[in-house]
N, C-alpha and C positions, 0 to 999 in steps of 0.2 A: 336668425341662424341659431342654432342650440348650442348650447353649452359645453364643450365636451374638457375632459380633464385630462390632462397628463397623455403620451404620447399614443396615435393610435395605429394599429395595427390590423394586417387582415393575411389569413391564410400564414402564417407567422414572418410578415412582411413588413415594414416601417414606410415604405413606397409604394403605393397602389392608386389604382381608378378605382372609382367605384360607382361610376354611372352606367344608366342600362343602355340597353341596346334597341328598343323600342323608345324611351326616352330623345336618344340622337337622332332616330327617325323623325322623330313628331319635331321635335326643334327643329332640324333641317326642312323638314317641309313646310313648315309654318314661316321659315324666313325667306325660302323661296316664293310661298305665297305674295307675302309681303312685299318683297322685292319686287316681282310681278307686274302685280294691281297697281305697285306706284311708281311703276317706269323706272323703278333704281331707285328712286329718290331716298329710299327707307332702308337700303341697303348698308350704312352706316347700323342701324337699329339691329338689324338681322345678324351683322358681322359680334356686336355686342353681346347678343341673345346666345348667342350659341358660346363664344369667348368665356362669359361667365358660366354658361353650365358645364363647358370643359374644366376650367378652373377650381368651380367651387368642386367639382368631385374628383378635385387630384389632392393625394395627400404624401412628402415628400419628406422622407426620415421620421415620420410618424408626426406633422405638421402639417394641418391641413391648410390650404392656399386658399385665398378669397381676389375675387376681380370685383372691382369698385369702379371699374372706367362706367361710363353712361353716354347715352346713343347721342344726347347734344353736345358733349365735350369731342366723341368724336367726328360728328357731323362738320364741325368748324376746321380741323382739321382737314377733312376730307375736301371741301369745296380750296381749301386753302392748296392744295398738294395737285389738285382737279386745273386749278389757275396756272399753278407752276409748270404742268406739265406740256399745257398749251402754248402759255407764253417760249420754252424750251423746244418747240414742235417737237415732244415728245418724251426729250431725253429724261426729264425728271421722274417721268413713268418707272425706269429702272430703280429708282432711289424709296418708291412709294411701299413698298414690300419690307427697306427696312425700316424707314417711318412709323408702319404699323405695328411692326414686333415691338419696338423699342415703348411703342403708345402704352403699348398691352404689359411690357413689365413696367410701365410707368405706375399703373393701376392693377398689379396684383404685389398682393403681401401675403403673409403667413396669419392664421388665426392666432393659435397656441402657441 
């Protein structure tokens, strides 16, 4: 990841995206790939893949934001919340949404 100094800005803004739009294509359909070919199995990696390039290209008061989660910390997770919801016939499925958000600001921080 580069370097960058002191607070960043774009369009005279401190809060922007700055990823593209062809970018979120090819990631999105490379994790549907993924997903696909491995009957779901890989869909923990896929939710990752996409998470951090949202992440890394948001930058927030002129602070750019870094995701560090990784596809086997959430894969353990996933098969853990997969059990729950069985054993519950169901009900825990509700709960698995905010499981994941909370995952995801577990493992994002600020660069700068």
């Amino acid at each position: 990841m580069p370097v960058e100094f002191g607070p960043l800005t774009k369009y005279g803004r401190s809060s922007f995206f700055d990823g593209g739009l062809f970018e979120w294509i090819g990631w999105s359909i490379l994790g549907f790939i993924v997903t696909a070919f491995s009957l779901g199995i890989l869909y923990p990696w896929a939710l990752v893949m996409v998470y951090g390039w949202k992440t890394n290209h948001t930058v927030v008061d002129g602070h750019r934001m870094h995701f560090s989660g990784s596809a086997i910390g959430l894969f353990g997770n996933w098969i853990k919340w997969l059990a729950l919801t069985v054993v519950t016939l169901g009900i825990y499925g509700f709960w698995v949404f905010i499981k994941l958000e909370d995952w995801k600001a577990k493992n994002t921080s600020f660069v700068n």
